[in-house]
C-alpha positions as CSV (number, residue, x, y, z in Angstrom):
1,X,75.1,47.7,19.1
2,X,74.5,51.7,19.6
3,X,71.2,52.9,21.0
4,X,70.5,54.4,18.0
5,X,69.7,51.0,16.0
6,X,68.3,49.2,18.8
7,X,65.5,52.1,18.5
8,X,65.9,51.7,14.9
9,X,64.5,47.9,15.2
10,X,62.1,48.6,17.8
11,X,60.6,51.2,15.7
12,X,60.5,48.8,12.5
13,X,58.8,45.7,14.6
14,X,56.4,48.0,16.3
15,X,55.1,49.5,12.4
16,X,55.5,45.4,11.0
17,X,53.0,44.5,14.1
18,X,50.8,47.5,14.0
19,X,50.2,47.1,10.2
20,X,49.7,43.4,10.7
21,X,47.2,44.4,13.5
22,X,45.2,46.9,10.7
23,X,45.0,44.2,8.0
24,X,43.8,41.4,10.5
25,X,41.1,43.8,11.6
26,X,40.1,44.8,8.2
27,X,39.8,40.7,7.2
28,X,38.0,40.1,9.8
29,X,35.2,42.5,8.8
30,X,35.1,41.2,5.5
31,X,32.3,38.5,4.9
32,X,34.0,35.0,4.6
33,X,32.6,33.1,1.0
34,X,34.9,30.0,0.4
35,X,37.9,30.2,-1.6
36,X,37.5,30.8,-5.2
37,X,34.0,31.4,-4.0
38,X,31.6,34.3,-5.1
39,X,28.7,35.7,-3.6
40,X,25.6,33.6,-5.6
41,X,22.4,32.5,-5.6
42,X,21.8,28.6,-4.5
43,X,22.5,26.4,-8.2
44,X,19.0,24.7,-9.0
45,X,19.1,21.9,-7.3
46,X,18.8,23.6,-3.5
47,X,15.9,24.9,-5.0
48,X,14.3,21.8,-6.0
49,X,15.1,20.8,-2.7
50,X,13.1,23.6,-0.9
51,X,10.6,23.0,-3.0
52,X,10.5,19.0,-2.3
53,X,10.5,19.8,1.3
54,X,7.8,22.2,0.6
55,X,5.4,20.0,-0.6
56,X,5.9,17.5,2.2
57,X,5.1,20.4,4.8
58,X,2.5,21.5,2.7
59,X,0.8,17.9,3.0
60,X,1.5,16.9,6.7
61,X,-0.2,20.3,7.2
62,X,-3.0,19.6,5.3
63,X,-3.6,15.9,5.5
64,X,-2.3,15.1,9.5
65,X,-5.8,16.1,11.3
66,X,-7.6,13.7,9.3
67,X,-5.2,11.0,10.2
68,X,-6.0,9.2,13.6
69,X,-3.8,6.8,15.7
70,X,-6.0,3.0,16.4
71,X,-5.3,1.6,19.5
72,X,-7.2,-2.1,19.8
73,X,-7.7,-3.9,22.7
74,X,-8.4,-8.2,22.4
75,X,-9.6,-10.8,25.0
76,X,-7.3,-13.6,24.1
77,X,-7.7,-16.9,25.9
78,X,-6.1,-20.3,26.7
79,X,-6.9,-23.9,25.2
80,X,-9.2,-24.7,28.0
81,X,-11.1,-21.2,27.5
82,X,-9.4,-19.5,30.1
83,X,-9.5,-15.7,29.5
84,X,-5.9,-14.8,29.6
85,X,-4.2,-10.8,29.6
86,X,-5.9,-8.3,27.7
87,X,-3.6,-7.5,24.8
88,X,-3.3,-4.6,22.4
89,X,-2.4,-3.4,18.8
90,X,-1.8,-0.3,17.3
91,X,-2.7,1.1,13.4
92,X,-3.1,4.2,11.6
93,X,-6.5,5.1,9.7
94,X,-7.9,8.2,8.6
95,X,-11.4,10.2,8.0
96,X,-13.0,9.5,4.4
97,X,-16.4,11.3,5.2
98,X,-17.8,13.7,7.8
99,X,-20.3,10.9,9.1
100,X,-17.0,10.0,11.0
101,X,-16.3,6.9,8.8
102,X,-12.5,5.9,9.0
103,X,-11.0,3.2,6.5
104,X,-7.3,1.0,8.3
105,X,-6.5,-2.4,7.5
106,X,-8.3,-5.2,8.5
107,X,-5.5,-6.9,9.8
108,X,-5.3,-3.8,12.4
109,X,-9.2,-4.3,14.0
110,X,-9.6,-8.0,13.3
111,X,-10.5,-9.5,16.6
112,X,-10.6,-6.3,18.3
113,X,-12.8,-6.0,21.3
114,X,-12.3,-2.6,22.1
115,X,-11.2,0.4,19.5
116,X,-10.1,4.1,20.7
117,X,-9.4,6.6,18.2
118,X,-6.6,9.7,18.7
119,X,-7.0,12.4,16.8
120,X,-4.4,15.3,16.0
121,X,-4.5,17.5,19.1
122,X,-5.3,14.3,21.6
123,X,-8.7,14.4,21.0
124,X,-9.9,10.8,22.1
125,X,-13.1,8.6,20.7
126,X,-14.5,4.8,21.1
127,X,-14.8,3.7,17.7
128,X,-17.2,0.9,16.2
129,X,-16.2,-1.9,13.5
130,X,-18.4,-1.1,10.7
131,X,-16.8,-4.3,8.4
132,X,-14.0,-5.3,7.6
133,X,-12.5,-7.3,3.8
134,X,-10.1,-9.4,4.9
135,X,-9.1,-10.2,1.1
136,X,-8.2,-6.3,0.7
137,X,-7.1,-6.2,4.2
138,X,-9.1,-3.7,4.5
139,X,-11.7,-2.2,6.8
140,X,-14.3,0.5,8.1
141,X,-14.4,1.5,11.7
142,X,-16.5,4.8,12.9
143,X,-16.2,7.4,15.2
144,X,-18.6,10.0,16.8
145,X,-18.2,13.0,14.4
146,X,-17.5,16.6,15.6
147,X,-17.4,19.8,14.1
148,X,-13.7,20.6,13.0
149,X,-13.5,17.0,12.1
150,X,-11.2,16.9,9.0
151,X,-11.8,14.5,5.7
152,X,-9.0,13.2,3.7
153,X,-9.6,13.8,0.0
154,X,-9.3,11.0,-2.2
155,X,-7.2,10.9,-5.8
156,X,-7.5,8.6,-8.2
157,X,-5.3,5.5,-8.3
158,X,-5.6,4.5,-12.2
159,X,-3.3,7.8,-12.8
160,X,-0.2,6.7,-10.8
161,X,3.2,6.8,-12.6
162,X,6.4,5.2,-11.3
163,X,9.0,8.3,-10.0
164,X,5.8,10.1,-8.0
165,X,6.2,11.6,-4.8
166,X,4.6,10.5,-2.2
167,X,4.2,10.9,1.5
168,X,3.3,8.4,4.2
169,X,1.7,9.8,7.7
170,X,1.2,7.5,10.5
171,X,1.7,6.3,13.7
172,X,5.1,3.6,13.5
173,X,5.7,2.0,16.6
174,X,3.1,4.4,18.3
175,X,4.9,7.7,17.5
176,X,1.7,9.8,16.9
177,X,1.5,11.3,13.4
178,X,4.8,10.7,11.9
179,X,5.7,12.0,8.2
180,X,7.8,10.1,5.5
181,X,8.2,10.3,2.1
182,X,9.9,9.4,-1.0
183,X,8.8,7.9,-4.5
184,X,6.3,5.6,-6.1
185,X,9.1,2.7,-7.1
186,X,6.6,0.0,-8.6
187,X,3.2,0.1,-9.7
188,X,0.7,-3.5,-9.8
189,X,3.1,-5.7,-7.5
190,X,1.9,-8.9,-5.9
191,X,2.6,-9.8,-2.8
192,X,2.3,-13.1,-0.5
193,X,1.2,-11.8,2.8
194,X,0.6,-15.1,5.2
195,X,-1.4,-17.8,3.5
196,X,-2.8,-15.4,0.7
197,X,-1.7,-13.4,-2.0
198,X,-2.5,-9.9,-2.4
199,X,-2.5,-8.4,-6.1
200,X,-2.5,-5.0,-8.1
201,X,-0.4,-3.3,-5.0
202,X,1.7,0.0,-5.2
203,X,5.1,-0.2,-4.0
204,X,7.2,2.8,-2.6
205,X,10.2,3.6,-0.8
206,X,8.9,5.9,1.6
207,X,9.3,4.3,5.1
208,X,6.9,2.1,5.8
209,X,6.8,0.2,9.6
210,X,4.9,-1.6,11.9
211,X,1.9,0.7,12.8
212,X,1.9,2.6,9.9
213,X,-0.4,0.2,9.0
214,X,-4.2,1.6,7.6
215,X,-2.7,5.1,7.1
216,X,-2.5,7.1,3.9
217,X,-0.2,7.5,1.2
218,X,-0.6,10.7,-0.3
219,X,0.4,12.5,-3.5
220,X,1.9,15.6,-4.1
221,X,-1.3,17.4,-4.4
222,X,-2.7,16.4,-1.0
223,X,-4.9,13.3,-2.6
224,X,-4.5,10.1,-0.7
225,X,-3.9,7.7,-3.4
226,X,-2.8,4.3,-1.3
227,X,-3.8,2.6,2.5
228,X,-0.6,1.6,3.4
229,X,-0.5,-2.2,4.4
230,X,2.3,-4.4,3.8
231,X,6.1,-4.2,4.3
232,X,8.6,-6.2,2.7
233,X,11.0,-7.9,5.3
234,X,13.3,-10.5,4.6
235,X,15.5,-10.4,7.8
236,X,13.8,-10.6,11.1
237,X,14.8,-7.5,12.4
238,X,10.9,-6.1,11.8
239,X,12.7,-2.8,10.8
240,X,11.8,-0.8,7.4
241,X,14.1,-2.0,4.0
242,X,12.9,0.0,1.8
243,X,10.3,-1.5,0.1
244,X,6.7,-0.9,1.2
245,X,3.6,-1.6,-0.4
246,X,-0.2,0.5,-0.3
247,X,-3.3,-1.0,-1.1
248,X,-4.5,1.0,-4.3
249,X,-7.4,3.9,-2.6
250,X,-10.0,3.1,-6.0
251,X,-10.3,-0.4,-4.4
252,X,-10.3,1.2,-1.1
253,X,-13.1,3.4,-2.5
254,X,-15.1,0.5,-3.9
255,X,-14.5,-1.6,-0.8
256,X,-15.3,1.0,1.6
257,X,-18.3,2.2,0.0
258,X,-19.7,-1.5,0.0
259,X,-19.1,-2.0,4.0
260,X,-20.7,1.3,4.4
261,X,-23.9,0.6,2.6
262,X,-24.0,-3.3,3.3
263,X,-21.7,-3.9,6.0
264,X,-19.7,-6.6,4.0
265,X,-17.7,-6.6,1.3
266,X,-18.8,-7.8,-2.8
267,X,-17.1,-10.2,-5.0
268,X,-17.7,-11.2,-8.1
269,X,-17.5,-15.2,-8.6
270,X,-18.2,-17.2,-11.5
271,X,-18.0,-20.5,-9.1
272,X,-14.2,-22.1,-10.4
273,X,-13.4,-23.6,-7.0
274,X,-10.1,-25.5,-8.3
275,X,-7.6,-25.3,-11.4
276,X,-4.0,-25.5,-12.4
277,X,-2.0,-22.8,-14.6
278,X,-1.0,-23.9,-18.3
279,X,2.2,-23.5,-20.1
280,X,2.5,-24.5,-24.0
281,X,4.7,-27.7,-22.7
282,X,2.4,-28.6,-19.9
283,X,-0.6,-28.4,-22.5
284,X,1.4,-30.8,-25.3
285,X,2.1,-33.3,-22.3
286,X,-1.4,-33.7,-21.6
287,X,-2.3,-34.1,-25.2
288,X,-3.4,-30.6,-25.6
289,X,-3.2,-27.7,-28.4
290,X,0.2,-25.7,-26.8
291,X,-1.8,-22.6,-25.3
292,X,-1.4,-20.4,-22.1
293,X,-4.5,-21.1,-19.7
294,X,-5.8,-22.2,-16.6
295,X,-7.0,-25.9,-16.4
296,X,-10.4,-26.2,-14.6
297,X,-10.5,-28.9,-12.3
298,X,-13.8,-28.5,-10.1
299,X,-16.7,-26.2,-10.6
300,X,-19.1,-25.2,-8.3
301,X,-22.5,-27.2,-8.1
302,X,-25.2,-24.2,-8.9
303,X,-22.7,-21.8,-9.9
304,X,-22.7,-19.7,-13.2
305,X,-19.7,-21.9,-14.7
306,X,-22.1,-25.1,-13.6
307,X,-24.9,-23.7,-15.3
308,X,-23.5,-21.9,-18.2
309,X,-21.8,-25.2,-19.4
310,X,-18.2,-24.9,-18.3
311,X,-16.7,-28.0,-17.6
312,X,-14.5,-29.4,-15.1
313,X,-11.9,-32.7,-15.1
314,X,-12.7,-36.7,-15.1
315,X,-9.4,-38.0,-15.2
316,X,-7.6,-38.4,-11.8
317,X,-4.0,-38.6,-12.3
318,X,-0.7,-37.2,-10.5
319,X,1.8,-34.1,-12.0
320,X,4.8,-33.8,-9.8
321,X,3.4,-36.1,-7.0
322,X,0.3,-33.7,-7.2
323,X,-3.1,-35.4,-7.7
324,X,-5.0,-33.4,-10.5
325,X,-8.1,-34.0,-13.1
326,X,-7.7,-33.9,-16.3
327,X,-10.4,-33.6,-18.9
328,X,-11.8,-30.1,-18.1
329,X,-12.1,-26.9,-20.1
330,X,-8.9,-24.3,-20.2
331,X,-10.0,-20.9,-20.1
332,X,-8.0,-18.6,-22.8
333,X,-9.0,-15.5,-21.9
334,X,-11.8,-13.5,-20.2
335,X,-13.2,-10.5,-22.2
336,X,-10.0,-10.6,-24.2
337,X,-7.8,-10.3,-21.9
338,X,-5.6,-13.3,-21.8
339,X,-5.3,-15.7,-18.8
340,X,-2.2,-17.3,-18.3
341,X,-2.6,-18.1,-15.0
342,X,-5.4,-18.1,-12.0
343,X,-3.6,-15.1,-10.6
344,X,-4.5,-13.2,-13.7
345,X,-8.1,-14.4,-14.0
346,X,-9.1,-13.8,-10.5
347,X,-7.4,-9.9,-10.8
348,X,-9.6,-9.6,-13.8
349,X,-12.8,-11.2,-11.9
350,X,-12.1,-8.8,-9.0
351,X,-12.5,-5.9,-11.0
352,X,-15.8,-6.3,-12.3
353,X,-18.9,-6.4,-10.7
354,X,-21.8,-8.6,-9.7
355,X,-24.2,-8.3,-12.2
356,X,-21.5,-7.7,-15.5
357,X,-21.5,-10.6,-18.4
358,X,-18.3,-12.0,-19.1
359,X,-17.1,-13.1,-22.0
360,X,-14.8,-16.7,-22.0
361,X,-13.0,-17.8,-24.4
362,X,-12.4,-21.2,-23.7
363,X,-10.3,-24.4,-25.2
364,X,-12.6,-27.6,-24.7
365,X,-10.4,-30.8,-26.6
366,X,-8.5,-29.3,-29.7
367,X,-11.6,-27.1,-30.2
368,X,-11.9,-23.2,-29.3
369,X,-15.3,-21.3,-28.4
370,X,-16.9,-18.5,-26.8
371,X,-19.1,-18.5,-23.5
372,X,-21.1,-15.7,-21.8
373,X,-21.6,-16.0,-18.0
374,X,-23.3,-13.4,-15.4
375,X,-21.1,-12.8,-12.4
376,X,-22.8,-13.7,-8.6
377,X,-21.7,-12.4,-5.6
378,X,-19.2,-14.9,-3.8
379,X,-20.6,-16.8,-1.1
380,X,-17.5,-18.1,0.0
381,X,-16.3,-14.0,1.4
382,X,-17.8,-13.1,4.8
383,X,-16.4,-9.7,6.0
């Protein structure tokens, strides 16, 4: 090879590399958008997710101060009454007036010897049990009031739609003013929490865990609209499955209001102390017309079913190894609302107040007929 091509090549590598070198440089200045990509704004749906996040920031930031973290302290002792460890509990609550009133469950104070409230910023206070319901598991406890103390506005459960967002601040296993959120999934669950059941509930996926308990559920506008108070675990792993549920807040409001002024809780009782549901089959077996009712059994000595008339059962006999009377009155209905089952009376009991008239409609024999009764405060609730 002559020394003329070897320059020849060198010269042609050294103009390949060098305009290699250019390009590379001239890429590597250019901004970098995907292939096949174009320089766009976000599609629609990253902004629907700014704007979700958006209204959960907007929320915390407004809601948070007026959400405390409960720490209770209980004396527990032994069979023969010996005082044993002090234990405690933790709970969420928050600030429904500027009196320093604060609404939790009832299943977070019950028992408590001791309450200390933390506020947003550390601030500390003793709080005081006010009452407590443990048929809402609800209660009131109060702190001393301060200035800057925040209040949580309250929304208006009876306009709640299945698909709502809603956000969930609280304390879970004592992390201080923790933020979740997600949807209303179900509205007017029951639920059986221990030995009784609780009705009329809102269900929702945002996370709900052990003490979240007594804190808000909030809408998207900032209104607390649930007191969180139940979750739903079938394994025993006491972690979050994604079914919580919230105590409606217009029964919180009506509860609340009732501890605050009386220091105990109000319900309505018409003084039916045992019965069995009715099915159309049930009914024809025990020689009845084929209706959905409930089957009184015993009524109340004094009560306003004793005095207005109603009657209970005679006939002692056994349904499914179960002793039960027959011969009493099946009530139909309750101010036309039908009442297939106790469940369904007592929900519609609850929701009235001491004081209203009733109407029954009631099946006595083969014979229907109508009965007005005023409802008395239930002697059988102490808060």
């Amino acid at each position: 090879m002559t020394r003329s091509v070897k320059w020849s090549i060198i010269v042609t590598l050294a103009v390949i590399f060098g305009t290699g070198l250019v390009i590379g440089m001239w890429l590597n200045q250019r901004p970098f958008t995907g292939v096949g990509s174009t320089s766009q704004p976000p599609p629609a749906s990253y902004e629907a997710l700014e704007s979700g996040e958006a209204v959960v920031m907007r929320v915390y930031r407004e809601l948070s101060p007026t959400v405390v973290n409960i720490v209770t302290t209980t004396q527990p002792s032994n069979f023969w009454m010996q005082l044993l460890p002090p234990q405690q509990g933790q709970g969420t609550g928050f600030v429904i007036d500027s009196s320093g009133h604060i609404v939790t469950n009832n299943h977070v104070v019950a028992n408590a010897e001791n309450i200390e409230v933390t506020f947003m910023g550390e601030r500390k206070s003793r709080a005081i049990l006010v009452g407590r319901d443990p048929v809402s598991d609800l209660a009131v406890i109060r702190a001393d009031p301060f200035p800057e103390m925040a209040v949580a506005t309250l929304g208006n459960s009876e306009q709640l739609s299945v698909g709502q967002r809603v956000v969930a601040i609280g304390n879970p296993f004592g992390f201080q003013h923790t933020v979740t959120a997600g949807f209303i999934s179900a509205l007017h669950r029951d639920m059986n929490i221990g030995q009784r059941i609780m009705m009329d509930l809102i269900q929702t996926d945002a996370a709900i865990n052990p003490g979240n308990s007594g804190g808000p559920l909030i809408n998207s506008r900032g209104e607390v609209i649930g007191i969180n108070t139940a979750l739903f675990n079938p394994t025993p792993t006491g972690g979050f499955t994604g079914i919580g549920f919230a105590v409606p807040v217009n029964r919180a409001k009506k509860v609340a209001g009732q501890i605050i002024k009386l220091g105990r809780p109000i319900y309505p009782w018409l003084g039916i102390r045992s019965s069995m549901d009715l099915v159309p089959q049930l009914a024809q077996q025990m020689g009845l017309r084929p209706v959905n009712g409930i089957l009184i059994f015993q009524i109340a000595a004094g009560s306003p079913a004793d005095r207005g008339g109603l009657h209970g059962g005679s006939q002692l006999t056994y349904y499914r190894g179960r002793p039960i009377l027959l011969g009493g009155d099946v009530i139909l209905s309750v101010d036309d609302t039908p009442t297939p089952s106790f469940d369904d009376y007592r929900n519609i009991i609850t929701q009235k107040n001491v004081g209203d008239q009733v109407r029954l409609k009631v099946l006595r024999g083969l014979n229907d007929f109508q009965l007005n009764l005023n409802l008395v405060e239930d002697p059988r609730i102490q808060g």
